[in-house]
C-alpha positions as CSV (number, residue, x, y, z in Angstrom):
1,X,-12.7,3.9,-15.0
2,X,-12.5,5.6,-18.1
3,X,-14.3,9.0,-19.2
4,X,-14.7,10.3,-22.2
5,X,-14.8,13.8,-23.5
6,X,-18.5,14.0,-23.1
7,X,-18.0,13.1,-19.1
8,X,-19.7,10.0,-19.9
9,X,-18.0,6.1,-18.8
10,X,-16.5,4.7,-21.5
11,X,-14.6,1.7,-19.8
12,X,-14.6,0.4,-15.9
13,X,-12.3,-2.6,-14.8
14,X,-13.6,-5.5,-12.8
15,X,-12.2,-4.3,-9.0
16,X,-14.4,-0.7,-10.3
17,X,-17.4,-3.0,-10.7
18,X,-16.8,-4.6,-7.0
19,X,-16.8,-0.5,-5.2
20,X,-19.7,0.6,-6.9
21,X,-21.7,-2.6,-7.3
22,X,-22.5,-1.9,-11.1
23,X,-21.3,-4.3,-13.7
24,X,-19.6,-1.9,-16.5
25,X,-21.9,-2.7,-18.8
26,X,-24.5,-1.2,-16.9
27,X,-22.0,1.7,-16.6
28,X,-21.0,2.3,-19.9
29,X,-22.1,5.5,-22.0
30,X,-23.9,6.9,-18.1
31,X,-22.3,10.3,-17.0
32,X,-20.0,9.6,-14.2
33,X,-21.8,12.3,-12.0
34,X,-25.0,9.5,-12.2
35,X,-22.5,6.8,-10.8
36,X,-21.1,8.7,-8.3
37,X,-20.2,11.6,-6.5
38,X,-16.8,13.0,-6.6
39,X,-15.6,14.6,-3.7
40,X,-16.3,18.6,-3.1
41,X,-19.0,17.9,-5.7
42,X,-19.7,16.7,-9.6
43,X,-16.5,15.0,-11.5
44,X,-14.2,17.7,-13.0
45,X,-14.4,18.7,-16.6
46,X,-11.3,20.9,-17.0
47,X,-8.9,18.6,-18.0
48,X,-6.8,19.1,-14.3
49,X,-5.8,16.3,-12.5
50,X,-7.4,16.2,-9.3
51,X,-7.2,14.2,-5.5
52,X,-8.7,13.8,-3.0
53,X,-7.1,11.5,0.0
54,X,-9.3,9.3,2.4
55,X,-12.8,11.5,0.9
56,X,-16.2,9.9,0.9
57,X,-18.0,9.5,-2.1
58,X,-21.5,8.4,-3.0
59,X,-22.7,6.2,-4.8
60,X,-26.0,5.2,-6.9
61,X,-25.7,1.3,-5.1
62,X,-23.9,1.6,-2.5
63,X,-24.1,4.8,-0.1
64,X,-21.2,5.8,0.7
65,X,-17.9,4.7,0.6
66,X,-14.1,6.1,1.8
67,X,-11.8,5.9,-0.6
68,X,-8.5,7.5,-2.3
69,X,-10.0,9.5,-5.3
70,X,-7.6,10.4,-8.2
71,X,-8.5,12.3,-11.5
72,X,-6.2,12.6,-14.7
73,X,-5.8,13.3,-18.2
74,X,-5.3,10.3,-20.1
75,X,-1.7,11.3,-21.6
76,X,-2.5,11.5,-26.0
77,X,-6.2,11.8,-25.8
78,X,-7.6,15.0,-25.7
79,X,-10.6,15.7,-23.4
80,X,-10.6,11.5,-21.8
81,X,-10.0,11.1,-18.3
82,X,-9.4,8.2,-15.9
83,X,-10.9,7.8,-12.4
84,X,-9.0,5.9,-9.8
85,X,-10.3,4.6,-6.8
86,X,-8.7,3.1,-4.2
87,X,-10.4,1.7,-0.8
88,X,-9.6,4.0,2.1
89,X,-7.3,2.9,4.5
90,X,-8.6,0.9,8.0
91,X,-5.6,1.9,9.5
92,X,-3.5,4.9,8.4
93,X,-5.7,8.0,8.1
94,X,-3.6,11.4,7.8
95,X,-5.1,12.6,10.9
96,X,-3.7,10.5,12.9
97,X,0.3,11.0,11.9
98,X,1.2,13.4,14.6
99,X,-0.6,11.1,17.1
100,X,1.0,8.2,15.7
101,X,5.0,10.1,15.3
102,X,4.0,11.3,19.4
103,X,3.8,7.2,19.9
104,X,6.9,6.7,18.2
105,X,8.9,9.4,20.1
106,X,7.5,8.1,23.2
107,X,8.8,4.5,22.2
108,X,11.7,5.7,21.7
109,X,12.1,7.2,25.1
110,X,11.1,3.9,26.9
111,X,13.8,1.9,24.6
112,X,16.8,4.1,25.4
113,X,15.5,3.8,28.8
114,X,15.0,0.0,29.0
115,X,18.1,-0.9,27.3
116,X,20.3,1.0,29.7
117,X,18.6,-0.2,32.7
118,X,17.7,-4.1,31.5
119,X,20.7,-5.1,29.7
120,X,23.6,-5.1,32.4
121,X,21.9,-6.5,34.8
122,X,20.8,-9.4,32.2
123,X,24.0,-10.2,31.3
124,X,25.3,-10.4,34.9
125,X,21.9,-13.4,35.5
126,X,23.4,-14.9,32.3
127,X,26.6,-15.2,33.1
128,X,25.8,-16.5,37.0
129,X,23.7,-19.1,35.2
130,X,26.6,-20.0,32.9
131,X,28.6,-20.6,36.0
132,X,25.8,-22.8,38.1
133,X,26.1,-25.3,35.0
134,X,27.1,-28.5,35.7
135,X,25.8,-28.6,39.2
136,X,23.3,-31.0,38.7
137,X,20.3,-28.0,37.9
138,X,21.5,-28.2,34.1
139,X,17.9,-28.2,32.9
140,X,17.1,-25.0,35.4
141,X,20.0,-22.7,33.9
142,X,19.3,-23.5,31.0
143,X,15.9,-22.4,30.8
144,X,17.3,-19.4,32.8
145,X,19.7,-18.7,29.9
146,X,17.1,-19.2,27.2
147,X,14.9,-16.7,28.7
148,X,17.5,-14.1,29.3
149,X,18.8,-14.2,25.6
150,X,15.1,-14.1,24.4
151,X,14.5,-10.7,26.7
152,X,17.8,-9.2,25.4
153,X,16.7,-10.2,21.7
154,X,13.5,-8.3,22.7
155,X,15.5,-5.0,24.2
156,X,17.6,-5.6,21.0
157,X,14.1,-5.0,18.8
158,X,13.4,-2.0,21.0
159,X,16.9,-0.3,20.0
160,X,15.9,0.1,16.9
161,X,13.7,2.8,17.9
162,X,16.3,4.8,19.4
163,X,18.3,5.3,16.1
164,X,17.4,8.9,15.1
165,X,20.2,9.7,12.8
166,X,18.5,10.6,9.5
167,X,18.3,7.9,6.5
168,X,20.9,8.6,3.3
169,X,18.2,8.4,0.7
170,X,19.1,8.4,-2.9
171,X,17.2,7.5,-6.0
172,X,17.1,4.0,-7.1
173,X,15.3,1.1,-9.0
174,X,13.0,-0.6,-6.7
175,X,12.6,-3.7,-8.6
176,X,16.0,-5.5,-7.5
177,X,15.3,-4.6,-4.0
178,X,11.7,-6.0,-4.4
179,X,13.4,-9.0,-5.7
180,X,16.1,-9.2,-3.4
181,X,13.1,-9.2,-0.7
182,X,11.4,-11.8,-2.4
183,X,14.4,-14.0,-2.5
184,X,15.7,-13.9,1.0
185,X,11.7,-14.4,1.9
186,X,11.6,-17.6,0.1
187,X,15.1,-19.0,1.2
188,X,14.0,-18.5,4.9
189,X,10.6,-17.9,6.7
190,X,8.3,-17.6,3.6
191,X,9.7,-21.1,2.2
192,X,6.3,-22.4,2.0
193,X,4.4,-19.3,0.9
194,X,4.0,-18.8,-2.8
195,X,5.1,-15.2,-3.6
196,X,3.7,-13.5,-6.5
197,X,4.8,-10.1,-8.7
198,X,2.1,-7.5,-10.1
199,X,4.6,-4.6,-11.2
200,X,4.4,-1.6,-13.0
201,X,6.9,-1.8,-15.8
202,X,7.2,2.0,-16.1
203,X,7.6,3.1,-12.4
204,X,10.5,5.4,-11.9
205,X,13.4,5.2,-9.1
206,X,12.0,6.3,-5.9
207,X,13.9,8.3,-3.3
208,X,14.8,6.0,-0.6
209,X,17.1,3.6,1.2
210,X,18.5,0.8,0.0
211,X,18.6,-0.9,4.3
212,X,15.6,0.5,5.4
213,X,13.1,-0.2,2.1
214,X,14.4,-4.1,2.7
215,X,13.6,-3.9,6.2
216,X,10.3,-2.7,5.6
217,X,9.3,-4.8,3.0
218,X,10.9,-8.1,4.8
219,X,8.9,-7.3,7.9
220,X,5.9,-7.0,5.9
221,X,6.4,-10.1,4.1
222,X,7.1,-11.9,7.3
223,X,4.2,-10.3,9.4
224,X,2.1,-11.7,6.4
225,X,3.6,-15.0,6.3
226,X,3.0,-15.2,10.2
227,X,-0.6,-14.3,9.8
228,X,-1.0,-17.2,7.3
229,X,0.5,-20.0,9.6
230,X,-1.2,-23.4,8.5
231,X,-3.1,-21.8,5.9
232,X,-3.0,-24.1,2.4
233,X,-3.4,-21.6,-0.1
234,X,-1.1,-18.8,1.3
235,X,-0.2,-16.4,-1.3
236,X,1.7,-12.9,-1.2
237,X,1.3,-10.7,-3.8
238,X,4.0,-7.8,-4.2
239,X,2.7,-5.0,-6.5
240,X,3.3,-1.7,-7.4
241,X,2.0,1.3,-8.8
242,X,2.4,4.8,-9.8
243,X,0.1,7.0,-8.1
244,X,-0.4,10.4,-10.8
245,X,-1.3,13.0,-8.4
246,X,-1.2,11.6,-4.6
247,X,0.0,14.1,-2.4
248,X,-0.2,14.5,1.5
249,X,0.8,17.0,4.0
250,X,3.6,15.4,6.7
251,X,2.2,17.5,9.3
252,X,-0.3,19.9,9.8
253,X,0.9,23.8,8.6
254,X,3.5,21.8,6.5
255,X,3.1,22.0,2.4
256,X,1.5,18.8,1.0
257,X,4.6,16.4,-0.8
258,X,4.3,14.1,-3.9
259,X,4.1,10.5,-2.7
260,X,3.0,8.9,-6.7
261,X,5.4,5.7,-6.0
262,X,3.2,2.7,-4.3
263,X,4.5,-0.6,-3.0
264,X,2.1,-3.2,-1.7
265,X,2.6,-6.0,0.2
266,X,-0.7,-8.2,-0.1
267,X,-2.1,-11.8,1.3
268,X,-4.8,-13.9,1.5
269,X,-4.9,-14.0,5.1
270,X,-8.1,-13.5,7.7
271,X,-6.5,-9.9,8.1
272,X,-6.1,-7.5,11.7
273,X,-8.6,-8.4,14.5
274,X,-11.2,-5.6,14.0
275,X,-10.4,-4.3,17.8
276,X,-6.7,-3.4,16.8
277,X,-6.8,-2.6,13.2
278,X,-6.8,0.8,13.7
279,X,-4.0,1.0,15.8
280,X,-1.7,-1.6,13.8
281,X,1.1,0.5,13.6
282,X,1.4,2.0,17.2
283,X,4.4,0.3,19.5
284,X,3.2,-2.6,21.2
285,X,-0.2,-3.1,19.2
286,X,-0.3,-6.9,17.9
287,X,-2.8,-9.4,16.9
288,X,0.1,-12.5,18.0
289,X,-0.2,-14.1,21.0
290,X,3.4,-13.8,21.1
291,X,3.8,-10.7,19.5
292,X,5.6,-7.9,20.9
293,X,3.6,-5.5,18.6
294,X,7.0,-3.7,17.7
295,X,7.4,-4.6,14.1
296,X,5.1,-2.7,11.8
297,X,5.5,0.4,14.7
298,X,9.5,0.0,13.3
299,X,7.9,-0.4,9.6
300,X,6.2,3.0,10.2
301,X,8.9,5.0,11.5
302,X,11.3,4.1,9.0
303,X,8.5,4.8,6.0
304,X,7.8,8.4,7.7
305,X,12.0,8.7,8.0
306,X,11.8,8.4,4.6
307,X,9.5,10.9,3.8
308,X,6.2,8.2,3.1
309,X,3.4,6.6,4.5
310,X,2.1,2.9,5.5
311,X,-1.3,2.0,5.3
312,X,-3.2,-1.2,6.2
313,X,-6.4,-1.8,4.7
314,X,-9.1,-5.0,3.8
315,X,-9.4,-5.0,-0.1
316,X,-11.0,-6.7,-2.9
317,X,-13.5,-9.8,-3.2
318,X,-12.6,-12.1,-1.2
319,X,-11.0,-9.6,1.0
320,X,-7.4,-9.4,1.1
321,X,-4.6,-7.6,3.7
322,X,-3.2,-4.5,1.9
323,X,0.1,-3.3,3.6
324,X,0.5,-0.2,1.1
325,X,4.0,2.2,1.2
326,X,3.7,5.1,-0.8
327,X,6.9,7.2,-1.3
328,X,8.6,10.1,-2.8
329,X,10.0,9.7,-6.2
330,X,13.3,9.7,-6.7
331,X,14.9,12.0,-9.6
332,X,15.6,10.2,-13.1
């Protein structure tokens, strides 16, 4: 929404109207503060930006609600404001990233471990059922052979957890990665999933890398496909954002770090089973029947390696799966 100099709404978008159940005609020319409640009190007046992350607010129709609170300046117009609010996340609150980081260092250990201990002796059954071919038993070793190579594929998922050598992030230009996503998507396990773009024109490059932003955001992309099986109006939305005034602390005692660059991967999927949704992104946590519950835990780490977040939240009406990366930004 949009606040003039007299602190009074002057314009409120249609996903504003949804939060606060209020049309914005109903909304228009009322002082915010009889709206809502800003967190730590009544909105701000003193032309500061201002933010507030996962804080409840209040509000005239609806009680309260979590949500991602940011107040600026509108750049050119002395004395307006605009009021961003985003839903809070299901899934990623800051309190839990030293829990979450604990998991992750503890998957860690159990890869290293399982990989040393799993891997020779699987290749040794491989190779015995390589030999026994032939024999008559053909069907037999070749089941035995299919389910060896799908447990080493599995230890193979697992090693990517033990990788602790830092990332080389640089600045650069999200949008060809996004696209380079996007096409690889659609030439392989998203063939059948329309795939749709909501950028911000003016985002600048954001500090990261080049392998590990793709790998995130084709993870994302496929866990969203996968959650969308059989589903006739499937549709991915990839959208991003620049977030004026989002900071979070990495740990607590740590300063709090810019994080204003926002990727989101969305769908139109039935979203997380409520029993799991908060714990989407610890190591073997899935929703699949077949899931091994180790690809968003991956997506995590290598967001935090980067210096960002990951959240999960339901969105919007109809609801929608947000998957929502926010990252440093890179210098110009």
């Amino acid at each position: 929404m949009v606040i003039d100099p007299e602190g009074r709404i002057a314009f409120a978008n249609a996903e504003c109207e949804v939060l606060l159940n209020m049309s914005e005609r109903a909304m228009r020319g009322q002082p915010v503060d009889s709206v809502l409640t800003a967190p730590g009190g009544p909105s701000r007046r003193d032309n500061q930006g201002f933010s507030a992350f996962d804080a409840e607010i209040e509000i005239v129709r609806g009680g309260r609600v979590m949500v991602d609170y940011i107040e600026a300046r509108v750049p050119d117009h002395a004395g307006w404001r605009s009021i961003t609010l985003h839903h809070g996340a299901t899934s990623r609150r800051m309190g839990q990233s030293v829990d979450r980081a604990s998991a992750a260092r503890a998957a860690v250990g159990a890869a290293a471990m399982l990989a040393h201990e799993i891997k020779n002796p699987l290749s040794g059954i491989r190779g015995a059922a390589q030999l026994l071919a032939g024999g008559g038993n053909d069907e037999l070793t070749t089941l035995i052979t299919t389910e060896v190579d799908r447990i080493a594929a599995l230890i193979d998922r697992m090693q990517d957890f033990t990788d602790t050598r830092p990332l080389s992030l640089h600045p650069e230009n999200i949008y060809p990665l996004l696209d380079h996503a996007r096409r690889v998507a659609l030439a392989g396990f998203a063939r059948h999933v329309t795939i749709d773009e909501r950028f911000d024109p003016s985002l600048p490059p954001v500090l990261t890398d080049r392998d590990a932003i793709l790998q995130v955001v084709l993870n994302l992309i496929k866990n969203a496909t996968e959650a969308m099986v059989g589903q006739a109006d499937a549709r991915i939305t990839l959208a991003t954002a620049y977030r004026h005034g989002m900071a979070v602390s990495p740990a607590p005692g740590r300063p709090r770090q810019p994080l204003p660059i926002e990727i989101c991967v969305i769908d139109n999927g039935p979203g997380a089973p409520e029993d799991i949704a908060d714990h989407l992104f610890d190591p073997f946590v899935s929703g699949k029947p077949e899931g091994q519950g180790l690809g968003l835990a991956l997506v995590d780490k290598l967001v935090r390696d980067m210096g960002g977040i990951v959240q999960y939240a339901r969105e919007g009406s109809p609801p929608q799966s947000v998957f929502r990366i926010l990252l440093p930004r890179g210098s110009a």
